[in-house]
C-alpha positions as CSV (number, residue, x, y, z in Angstrom):
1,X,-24.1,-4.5,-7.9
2,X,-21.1,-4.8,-9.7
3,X,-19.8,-7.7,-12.0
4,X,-16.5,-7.8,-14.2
5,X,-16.6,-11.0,-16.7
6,X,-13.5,-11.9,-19.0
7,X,-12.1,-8.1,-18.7
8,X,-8.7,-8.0,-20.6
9,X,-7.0,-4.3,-20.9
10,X,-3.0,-3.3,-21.9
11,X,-1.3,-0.8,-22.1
12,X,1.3,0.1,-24.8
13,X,4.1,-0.8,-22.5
14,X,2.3,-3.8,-21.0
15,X,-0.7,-6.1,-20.3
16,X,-2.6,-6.0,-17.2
17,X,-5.2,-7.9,-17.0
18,X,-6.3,-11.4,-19.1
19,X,-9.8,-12.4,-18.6
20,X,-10.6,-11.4,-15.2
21,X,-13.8,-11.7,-13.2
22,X,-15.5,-11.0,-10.0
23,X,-18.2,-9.4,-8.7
24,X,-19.0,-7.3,-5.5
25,X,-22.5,-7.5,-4.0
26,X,-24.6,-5.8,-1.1
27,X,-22.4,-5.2,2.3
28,X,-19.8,-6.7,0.9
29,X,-16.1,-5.2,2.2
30,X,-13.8,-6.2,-0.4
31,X,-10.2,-5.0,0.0
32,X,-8.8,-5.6,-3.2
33,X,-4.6,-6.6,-2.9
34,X,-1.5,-7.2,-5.0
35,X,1.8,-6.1,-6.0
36,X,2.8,-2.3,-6.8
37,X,2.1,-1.8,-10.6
38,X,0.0,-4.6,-11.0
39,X,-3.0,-2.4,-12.4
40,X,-5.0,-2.0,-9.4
41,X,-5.7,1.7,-9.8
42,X,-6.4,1.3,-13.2
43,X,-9.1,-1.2,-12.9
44,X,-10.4,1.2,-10.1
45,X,-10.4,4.0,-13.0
46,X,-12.5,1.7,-15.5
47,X,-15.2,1.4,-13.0
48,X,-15.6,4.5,-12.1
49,X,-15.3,5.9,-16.1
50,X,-15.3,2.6,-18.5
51,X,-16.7,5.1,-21.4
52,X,-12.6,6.2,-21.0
53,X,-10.9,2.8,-21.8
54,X,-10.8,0.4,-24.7
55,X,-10.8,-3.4,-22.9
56,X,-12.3,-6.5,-23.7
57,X,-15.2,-8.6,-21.9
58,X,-18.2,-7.2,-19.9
59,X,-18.1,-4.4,-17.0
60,X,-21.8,-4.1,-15.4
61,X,-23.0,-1.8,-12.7
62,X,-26.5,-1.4,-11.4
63,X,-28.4,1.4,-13.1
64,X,-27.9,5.0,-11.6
65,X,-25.4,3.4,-9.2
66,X,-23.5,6.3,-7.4
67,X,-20.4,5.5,-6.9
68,X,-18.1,7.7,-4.0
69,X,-14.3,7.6,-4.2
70,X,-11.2,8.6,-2.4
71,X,-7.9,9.4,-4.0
72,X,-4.8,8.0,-3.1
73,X,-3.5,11.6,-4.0
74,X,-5.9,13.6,-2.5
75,X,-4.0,16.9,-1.4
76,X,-5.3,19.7,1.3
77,X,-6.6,22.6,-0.1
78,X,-4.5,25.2,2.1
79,X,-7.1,28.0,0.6
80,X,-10.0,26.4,1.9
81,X,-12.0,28.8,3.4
82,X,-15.0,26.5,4.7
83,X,-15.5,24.6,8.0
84,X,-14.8,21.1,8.6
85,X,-18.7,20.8,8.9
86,X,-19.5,22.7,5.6
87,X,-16.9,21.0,3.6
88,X,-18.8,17.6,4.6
89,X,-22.2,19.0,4.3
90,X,-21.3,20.6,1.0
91,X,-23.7,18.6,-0.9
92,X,-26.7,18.1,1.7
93,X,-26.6,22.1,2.0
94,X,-26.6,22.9,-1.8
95,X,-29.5,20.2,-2.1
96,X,-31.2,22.0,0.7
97,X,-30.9,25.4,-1.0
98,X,-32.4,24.1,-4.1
99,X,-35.2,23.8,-2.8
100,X,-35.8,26.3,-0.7
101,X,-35.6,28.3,-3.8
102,X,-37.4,26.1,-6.0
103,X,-40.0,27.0,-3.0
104,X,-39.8,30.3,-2.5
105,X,-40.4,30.3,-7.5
106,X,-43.5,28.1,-7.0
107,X,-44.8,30.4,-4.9
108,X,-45.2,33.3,-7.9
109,X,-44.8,30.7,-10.8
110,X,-48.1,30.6,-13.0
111,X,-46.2,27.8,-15.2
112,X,-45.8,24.9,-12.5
113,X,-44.7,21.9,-14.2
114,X,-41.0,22.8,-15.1
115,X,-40.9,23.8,-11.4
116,X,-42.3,20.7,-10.0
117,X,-40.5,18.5,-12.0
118,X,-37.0,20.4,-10.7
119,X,-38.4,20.0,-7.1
120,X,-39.4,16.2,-6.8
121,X,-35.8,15.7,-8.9
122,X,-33.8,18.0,-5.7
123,X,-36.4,16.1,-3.2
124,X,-35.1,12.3,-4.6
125,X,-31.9,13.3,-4.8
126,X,-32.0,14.8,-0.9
127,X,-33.5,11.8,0.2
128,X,-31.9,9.2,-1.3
129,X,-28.9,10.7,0.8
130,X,-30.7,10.6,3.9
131,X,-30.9,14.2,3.9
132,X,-33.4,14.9,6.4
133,X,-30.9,13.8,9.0
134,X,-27.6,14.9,7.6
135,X,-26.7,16.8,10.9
136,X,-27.3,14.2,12.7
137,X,-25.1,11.6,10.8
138,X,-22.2,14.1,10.0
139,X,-22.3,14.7,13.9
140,X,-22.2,10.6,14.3
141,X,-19.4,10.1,11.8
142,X,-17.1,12.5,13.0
143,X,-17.8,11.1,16.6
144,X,-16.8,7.9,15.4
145,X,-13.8,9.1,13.8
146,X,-12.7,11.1,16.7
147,X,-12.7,14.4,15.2
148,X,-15.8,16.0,16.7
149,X,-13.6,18.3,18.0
150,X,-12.2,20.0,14.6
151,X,-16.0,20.6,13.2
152,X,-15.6,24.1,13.5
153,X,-12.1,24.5,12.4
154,X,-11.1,25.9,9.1
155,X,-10.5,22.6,6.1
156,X,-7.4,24.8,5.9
157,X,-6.2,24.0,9.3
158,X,-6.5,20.3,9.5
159,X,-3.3,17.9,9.2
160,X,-3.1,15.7,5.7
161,X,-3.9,12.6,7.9
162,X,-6.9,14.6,9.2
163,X,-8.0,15.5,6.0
164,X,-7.9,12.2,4.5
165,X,-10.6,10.9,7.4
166,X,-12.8,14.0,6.5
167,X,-13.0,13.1,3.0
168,X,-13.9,9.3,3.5
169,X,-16.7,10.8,5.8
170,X,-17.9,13.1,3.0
171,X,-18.4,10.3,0.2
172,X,-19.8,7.9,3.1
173,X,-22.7,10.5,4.1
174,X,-23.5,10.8,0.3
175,X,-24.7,7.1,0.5
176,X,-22.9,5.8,-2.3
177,X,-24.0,2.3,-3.6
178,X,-20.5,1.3,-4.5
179,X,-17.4,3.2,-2.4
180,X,-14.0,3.1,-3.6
181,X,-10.6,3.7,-1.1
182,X,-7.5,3.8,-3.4
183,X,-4.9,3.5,-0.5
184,X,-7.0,5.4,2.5
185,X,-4.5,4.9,4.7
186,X,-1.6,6.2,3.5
187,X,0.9,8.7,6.2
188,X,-2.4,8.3,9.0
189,X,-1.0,8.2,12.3
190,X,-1.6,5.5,14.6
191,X,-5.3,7.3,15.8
192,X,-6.2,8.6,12.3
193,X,-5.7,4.9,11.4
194,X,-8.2,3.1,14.2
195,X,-10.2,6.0,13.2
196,X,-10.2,4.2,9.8
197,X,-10.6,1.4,10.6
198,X,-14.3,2.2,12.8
199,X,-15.5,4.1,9.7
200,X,-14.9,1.1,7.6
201,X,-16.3,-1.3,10.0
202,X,-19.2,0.8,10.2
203,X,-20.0,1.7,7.3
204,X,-23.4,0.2,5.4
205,X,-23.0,-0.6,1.7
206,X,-20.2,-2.1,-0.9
207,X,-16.9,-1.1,0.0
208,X,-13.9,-1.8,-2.9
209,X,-10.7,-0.6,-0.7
210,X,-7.1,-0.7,-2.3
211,X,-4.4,-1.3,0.9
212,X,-1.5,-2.7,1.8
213,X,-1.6,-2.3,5.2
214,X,-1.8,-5.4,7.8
215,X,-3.6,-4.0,10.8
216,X,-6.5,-2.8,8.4
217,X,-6.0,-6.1,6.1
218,X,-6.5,-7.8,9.1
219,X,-9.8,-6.4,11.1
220,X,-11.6,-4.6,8.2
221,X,-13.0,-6.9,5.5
222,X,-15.0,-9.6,4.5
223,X,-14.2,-10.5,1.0
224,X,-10.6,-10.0,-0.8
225,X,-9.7,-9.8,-4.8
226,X,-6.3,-10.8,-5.8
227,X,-4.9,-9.4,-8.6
228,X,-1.6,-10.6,-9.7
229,X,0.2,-11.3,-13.2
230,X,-2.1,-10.3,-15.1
231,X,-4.6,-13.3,-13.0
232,X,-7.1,-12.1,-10.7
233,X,-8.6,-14.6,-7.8
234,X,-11.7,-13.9,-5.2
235,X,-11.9,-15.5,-1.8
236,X,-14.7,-14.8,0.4
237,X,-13.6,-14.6,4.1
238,X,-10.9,-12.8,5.9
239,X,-7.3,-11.8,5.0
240,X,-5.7,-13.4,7.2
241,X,-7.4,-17.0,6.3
242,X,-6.3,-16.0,2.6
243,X,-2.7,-15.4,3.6
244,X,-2.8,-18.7,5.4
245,X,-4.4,-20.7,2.4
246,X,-1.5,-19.1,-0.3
247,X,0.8,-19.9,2.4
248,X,-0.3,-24.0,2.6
249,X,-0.9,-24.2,-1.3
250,X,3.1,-22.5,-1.8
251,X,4.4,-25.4,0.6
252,X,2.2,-28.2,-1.3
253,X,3.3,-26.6,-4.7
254,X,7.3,-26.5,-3.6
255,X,6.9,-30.3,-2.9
256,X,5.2,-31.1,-6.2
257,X,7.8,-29.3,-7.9
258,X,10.7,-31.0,-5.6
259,X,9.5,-34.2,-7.0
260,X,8.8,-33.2,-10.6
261,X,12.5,-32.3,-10.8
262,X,13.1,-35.6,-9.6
263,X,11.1,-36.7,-12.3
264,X,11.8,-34.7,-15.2
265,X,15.9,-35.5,-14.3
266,X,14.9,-39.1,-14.8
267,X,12.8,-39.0,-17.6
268,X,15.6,-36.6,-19.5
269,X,17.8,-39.8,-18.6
270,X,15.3,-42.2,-20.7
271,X,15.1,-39.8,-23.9
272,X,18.7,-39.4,-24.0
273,X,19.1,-43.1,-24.2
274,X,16.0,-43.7,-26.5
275,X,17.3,-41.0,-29.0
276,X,20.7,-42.5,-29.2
277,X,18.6,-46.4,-29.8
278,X,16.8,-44.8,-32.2
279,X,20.0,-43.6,-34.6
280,X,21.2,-46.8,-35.6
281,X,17.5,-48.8,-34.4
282,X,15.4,-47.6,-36.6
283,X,12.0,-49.6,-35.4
284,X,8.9,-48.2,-35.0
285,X,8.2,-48.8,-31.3
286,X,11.3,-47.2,-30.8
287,X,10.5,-44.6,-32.1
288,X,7.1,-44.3,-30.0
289,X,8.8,-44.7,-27.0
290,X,10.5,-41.8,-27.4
291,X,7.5,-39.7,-28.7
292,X,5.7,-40.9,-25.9
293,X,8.8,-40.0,-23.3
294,X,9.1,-36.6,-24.9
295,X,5.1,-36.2,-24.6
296,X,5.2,-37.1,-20.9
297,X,8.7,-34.8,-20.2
298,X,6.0,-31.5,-21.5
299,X,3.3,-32.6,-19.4
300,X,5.4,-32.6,-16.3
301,X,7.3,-28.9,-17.7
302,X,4.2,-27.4,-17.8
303,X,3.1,-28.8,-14.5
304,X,6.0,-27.1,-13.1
305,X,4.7,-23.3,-14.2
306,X,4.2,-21.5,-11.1
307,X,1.1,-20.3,-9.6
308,X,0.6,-16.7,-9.9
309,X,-0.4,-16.0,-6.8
310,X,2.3,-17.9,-4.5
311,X,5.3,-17.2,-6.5
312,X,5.3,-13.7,-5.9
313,X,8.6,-11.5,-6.9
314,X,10.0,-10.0,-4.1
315,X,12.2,-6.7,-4.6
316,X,15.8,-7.1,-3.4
317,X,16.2,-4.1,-1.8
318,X,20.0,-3.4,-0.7
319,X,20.9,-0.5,1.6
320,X,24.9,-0.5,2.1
321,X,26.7,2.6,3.7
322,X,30.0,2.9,1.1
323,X,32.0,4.0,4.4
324,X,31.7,4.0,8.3
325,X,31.4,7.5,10.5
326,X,34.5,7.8,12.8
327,X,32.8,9.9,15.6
328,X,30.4,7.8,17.6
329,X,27.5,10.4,16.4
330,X,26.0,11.4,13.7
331,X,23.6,13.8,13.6
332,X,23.4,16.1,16.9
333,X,20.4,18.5,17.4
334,X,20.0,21.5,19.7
335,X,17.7,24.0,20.7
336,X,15.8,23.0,17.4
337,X,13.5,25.3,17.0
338,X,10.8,25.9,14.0
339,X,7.5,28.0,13.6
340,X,5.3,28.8,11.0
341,X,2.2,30.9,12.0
342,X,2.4,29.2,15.5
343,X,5.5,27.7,17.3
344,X,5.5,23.9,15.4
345,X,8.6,22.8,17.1
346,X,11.0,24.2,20.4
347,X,13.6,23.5,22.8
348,X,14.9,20.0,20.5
349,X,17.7,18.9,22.0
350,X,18.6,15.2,20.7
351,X,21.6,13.1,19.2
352,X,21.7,10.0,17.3
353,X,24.7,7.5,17.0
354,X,26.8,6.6,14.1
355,X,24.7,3.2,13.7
356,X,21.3,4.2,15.8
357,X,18.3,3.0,13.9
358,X,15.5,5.7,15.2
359,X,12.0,6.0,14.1
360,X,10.6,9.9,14.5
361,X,6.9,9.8,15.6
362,X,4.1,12.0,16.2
363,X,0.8,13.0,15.3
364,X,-0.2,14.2,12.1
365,X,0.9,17.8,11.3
366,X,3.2,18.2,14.2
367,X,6.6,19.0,11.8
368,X,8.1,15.3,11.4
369,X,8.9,16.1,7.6
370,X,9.9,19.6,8.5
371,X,12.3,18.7,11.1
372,X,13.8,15.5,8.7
373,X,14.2,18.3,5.6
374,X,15.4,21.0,7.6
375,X,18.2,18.1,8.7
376,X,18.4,16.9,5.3
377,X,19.9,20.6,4.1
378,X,21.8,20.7,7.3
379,X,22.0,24.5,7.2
380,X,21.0,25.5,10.5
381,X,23.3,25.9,13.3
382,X,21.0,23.7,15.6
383,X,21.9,20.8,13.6
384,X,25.5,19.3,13.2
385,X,26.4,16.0,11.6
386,X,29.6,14.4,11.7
387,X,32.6,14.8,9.7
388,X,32.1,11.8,7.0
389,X,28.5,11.8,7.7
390,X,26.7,12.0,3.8
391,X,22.9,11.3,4.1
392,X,20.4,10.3,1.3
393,X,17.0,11.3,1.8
394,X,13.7,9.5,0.6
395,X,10.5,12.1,0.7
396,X,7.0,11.2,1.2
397,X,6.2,13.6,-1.6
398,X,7.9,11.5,-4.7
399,X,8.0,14.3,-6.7
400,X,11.0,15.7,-4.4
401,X,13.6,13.3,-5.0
402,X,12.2,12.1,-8.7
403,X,11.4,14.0,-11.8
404,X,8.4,12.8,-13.5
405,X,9.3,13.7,-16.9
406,X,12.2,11.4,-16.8
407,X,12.0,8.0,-18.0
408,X,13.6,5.4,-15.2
409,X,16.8,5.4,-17.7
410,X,17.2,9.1,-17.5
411,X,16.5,9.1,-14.0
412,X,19.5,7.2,-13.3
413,X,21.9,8.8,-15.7
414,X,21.2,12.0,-13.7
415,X,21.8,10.4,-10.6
416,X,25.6,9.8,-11.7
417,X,25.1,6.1,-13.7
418,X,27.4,5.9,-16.7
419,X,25.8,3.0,-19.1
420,X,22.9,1.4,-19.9
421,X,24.3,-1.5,-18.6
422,X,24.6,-0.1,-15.0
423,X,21.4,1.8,-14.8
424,X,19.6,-2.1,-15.9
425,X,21.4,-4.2,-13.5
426,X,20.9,-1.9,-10.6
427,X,17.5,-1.2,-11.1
428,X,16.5,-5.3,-12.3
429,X,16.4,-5.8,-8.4
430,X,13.7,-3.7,-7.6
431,X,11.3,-5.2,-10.1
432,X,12.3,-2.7,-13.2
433,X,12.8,-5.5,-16.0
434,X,14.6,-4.0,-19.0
435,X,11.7,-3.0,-21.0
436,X,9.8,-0.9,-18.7
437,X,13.5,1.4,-19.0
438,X,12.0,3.9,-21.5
439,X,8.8,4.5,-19.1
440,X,8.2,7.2,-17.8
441,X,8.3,8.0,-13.9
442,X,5.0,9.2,-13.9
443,X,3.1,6.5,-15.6
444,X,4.3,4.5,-12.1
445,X,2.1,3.7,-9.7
446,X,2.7,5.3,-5.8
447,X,4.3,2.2,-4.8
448,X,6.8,1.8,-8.1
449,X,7.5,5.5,-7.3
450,X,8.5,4.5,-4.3
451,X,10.7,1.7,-4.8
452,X,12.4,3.5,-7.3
453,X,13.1,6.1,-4.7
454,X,14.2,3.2,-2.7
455,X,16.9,1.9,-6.2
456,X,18.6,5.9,-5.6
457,X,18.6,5.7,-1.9
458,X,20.3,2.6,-1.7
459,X,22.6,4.0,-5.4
460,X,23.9,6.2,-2.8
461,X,25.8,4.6,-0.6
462,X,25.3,7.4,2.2
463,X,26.1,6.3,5.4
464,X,23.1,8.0,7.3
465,X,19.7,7.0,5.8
466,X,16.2,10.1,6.2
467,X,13.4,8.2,5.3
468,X,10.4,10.2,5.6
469,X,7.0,7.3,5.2
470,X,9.4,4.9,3.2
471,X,6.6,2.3,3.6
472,X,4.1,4.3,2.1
473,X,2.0,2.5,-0.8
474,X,4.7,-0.3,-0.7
475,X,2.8,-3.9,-0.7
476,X,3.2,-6.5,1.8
477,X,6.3,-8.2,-0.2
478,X,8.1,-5.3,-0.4
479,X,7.3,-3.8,2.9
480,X,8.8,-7.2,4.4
481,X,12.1,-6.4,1.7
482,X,12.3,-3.2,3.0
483,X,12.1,-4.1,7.0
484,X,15.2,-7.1,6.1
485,X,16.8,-4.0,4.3
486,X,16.7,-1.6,7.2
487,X,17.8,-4.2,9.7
488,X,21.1,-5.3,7.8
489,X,22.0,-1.8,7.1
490,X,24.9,-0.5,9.1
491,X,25.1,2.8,9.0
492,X,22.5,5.3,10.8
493,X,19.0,5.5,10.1
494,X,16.0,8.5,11.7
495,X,12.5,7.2,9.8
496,X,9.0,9.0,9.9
497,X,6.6,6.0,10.0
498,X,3.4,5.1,11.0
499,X,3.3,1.8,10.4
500,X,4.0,0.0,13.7
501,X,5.6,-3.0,12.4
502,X,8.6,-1.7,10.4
503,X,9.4,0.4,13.8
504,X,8.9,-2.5,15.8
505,X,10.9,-4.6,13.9
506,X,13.8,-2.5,12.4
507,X,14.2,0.4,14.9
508,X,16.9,0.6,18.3
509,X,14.4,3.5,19.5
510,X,12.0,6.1,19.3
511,X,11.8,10.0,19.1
512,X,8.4,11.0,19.6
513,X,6.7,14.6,19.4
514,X,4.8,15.5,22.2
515,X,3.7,19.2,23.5
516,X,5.5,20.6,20.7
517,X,9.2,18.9,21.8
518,X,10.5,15.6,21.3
519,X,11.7,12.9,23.4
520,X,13.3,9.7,23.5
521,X,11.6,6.5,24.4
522,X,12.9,3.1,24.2
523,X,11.4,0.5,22.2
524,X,9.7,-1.5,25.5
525,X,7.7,2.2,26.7
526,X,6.7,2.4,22.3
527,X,5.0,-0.7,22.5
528,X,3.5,0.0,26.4
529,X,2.4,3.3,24.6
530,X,1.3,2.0,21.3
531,X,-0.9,-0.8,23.2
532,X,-2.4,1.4,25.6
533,X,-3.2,4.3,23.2
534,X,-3.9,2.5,20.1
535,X,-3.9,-1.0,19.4
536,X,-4.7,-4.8,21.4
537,X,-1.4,-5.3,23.2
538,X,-2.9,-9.7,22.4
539,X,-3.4,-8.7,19.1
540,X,-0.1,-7.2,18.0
541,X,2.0,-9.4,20.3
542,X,0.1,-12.6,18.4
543,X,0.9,-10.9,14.9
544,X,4.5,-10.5,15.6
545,X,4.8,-14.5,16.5
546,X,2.5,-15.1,13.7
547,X,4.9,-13.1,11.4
548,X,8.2,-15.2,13.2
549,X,6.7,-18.5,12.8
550,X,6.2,-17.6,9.0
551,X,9.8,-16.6,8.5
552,X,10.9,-20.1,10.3
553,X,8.1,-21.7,7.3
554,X,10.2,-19.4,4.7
555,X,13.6,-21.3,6.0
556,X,11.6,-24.3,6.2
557,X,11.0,-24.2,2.2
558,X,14.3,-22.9,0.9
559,X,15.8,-26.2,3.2
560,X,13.2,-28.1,1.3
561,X,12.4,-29.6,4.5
562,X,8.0,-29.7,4.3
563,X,7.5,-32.2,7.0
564,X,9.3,-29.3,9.1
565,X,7.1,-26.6,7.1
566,X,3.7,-28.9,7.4
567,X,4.2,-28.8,11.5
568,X,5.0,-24.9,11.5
569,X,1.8,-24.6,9.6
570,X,-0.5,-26.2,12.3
571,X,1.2,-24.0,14.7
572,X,0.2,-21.1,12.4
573,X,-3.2,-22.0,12.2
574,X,-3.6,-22.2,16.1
575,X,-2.5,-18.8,16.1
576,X,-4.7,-17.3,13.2
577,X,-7.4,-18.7,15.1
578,X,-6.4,-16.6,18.5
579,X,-6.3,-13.8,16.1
């Protein structure tokens, strides 16, 4: 269906890609990984439109292949006057009317052909979408995604999580032979996500799907594509055996390189005393000896280059509060009450401690981000903060906190940076390298956007942290920066997530939205909740020893202890296979 053979591309400010292949074939569910900026949307962009780019090597598709695709940026057309129904149906419907009217011209027509020709085209087209049925399968999908209950509403009405699962069941039912996701899953809540997850599971055809997310990572795919400094690797089989096989071949790598040092230490030893021989011994095997010496000291150098796909970079993300609160609280909320055409919020009533880590949950469209700005301005006299208290504020909507027009330099000088000097050591941290300074903001991908929200957050120095979906389009390396981050940081912290492991692991408590109020729960009745409601209690109780047994492999290598590494391994592996 789709092959890519020795595709290089650049762009002025950097390569991409050099050489890369793979190919995707029939039923195939390929989620395609790596770190943010590492081109990923891009090469999704030259499939869909190669005519648009200038790269080298070979892209081929099948003729007439219809390809459906989902946006990463997709926003909710507030205007939207159709039904949930129509807006998936959209296509089936104006299909249908065709020809009907192509029908209803025949029927008159003394010149035929033209018409005929216009109808069998409309009659292909409806069938090669399974048109026929299209009630039927719209009816099926939205039963699967659990929104059989919204097929009347308004498109207007619908949450942006909500929307998101509408629009993956619009380019499904077109019967696409190749589908593209670009980051389905970002700000779903925990249903919208399982909804997901069934719809992917389900769904009959090629499916290329750009995530970073574990739970989907882990129960949706069959095949995964690798792309990673400028190398791209396939492996057919499941994520987690992938993760597992990087994670063996980075402990057999460290060890190789352990004893190369060895090595190349010795050898260095040898030339130094060959080279001083050979100043005042001036014979010819000498002089071999150390050509030869020098020879084997490159070979062993170049052995030493690291693998591309094990040594990955990960941000150093720093989050330090420049001074303490005094009062033991720092936020207070009461009688918190917000409405826009209906009553979205009432009767809030909560407070958070001076060092409470909290994460703010609720179902999509039920005013987390209006809450989180409204305390943000803190002009409102149901919300107090404490004398001292200064907060810094990371929005899911980039385009808040950064201005896109800015190169990263500029960005930086506006946010109080004096020298070029400062703004580059700051930023080198978080993956900036010096001559990406003069980019601009947005020629970043969602996840650089986000780390470099992430850089200004943490520039800050604000003692109370709003992070509204500060995981969002993150990948796995820096998600797992971010989570260290959040749990060494000592001031206070109220986060909008979704994503179950960064609450899990960073977060004191819980404030969850429910019947239009919120509530505190403690972490114990999250996870009760989160396993009853959502996900396999066995599943994410295995992935959370999975991920401790990896950290203690982590310690393992920087100790350079692999006999200790090699045993956490084989535990590893016996709990992949539970998995």
């Amino acid at each position: 269906m789709l092959k890519v053979d020795q595709l290089s591309y650049s762009f002025p400010q950097k390569d991409l890609y050099d050489k890369i292949s793979f190919t995707l074939e029939d039923d195939q569910h390929c989620a395609f990984i790596g770190t943010s900026g590492s081109g990923k949307s891009t090469l999704i962009d030259i499939i869909r439109d190669p005519e648009e780019y200038m790269y080298d090597g070979k892209l081929e598709l099948l003729p007439n292949c219809r390809i459906g695709y989902v946006s990463q940026f997709s926003q909710l057309d507030r205007t939207k006057d159709t039904t949930v129904f129509e807006y998936i149906a959209e296509v089936f419907i104006a299909l249908q009317d065709k020809i009907a009217t192509l029908c209803t011209e025949m029927e008159t027509a003394t010149e035929l052909e033209t018409l005929l020709e216009e109808y069998q085209h409309a009659l292909d087209a409806f069938d090669a979408i399974d048109g026929h049925d299209f009630e039927s399968n719209i009816h099926k999908k939205l039963n699967l995604a659990n929104l059989m209950k919204h097929k009347d509403l308004k498109v207007s009405e619908l949450s942006g999580g909500e929307f998101k699962l509408i629009q993956v069941i619009k380019e499904m039912l077109n019967s696409p032979n190749l589908m593209i996701m670009d980051e389905p899953d970002v700000f779903l809540d925990f249903e919208n996500l399982n909804a997901l997850k069934e719809l992917i599971n389900a769904h009959k055809g090629i499916l290329l799907v750009i995530t970073h997310n574990r739970y989907l990572l882990n129960h949706c795919f069959n095949k995964i594509i690798h792309l990673e400094n400028k190398e791209l690797q396939e492996f057919d089989g499941r994520y987690i055996d992938y993760n597992f096989s990087l994670l063996q071949k980075k402990i057999e790598l460290q060890e190789l390189a352990i004893a190369d040092n060895e090595e190349i230490e010795r050898n260095e030893i040898l030339i130094e005393k060959l080279r001083k021989i050979a100043t005042y011994d001036s014979e010819a095997a000498r002089g071999k000896s150390l050509k030869a010496r020098i020879k084997i000291q490159e070979r062993l150098e170049a052995r030493r280059i690291k693998e591309p796909f094990v040594a990955i970079k990960q941000p150093s993300i720093r989050l330090k509060a420049d001074h303490e609160v005094m009062d033991t609280f720092a936020l207070k909320v009461c009688d918190y009450k917000v409405s826009f055409e209906d009553v979205l919020l009432e009767n809030v009533n909560f407070e958070i401690g001076s060092t409470d880590k909290v994460a703010l949950i609720g179902a999509n469209g039920t005013g987390k981000t209006t809450l989180m700005r409204d305390i943000h301005k803190n002009n409102q006299e149901s919300i107090s903060t404490a004398e001292g208290v200064q907060t810094a504020y990371l929005s899911q909507l980039q385009e808040e906190i950064l201005d896109e027009s800015n190169t990263i330099l500029q960005e930086f000088f506006d946010a109080g940076f004096n020298t070029y000097g400062e703004v580059r050591a700051h930023i080198r941290g978080y993956g900036f390298e010096e001559e990406v300074m003069d980019q601009k903001i947005s020629s970043l991908s969602g996840g650089e956007k986000n780390i470099l929200q992430l850089a200004k957050v943490a520039a800050q120095g604000a003692n109370f942290l709003l992070l509204d979906e500060p995981t969002s389009h993150l990948d796995t390396y820096a998600q797992l920066a971010l989570e260290k981050a959040l749990i060494n940081y000592k001031g206070a912290i109220l986060m909008i997530s979704h994503d179950y492991y960064t609450i899990a692991n960073c977060m004191d408590y819980v404030l969850i939205i429910e019947n239009k109020t919120i509530r505190k729960m403690s972490m114990r009745k999250f996870r009760k909740m989160v396993y009853e409601r959502h996900f396999d209690k066995d599943y994410l109780e295995i992935e959370q020893k999975k991920k401790a047994v990896e950290t203690q492999i982590a310690l393992a290598l920087e100790a350079t202890d692999f006999e200790l590494a090699k045993g956490l391994s084989e535990e590893l592996e016996a709990l992949i296979k539970l998995l």
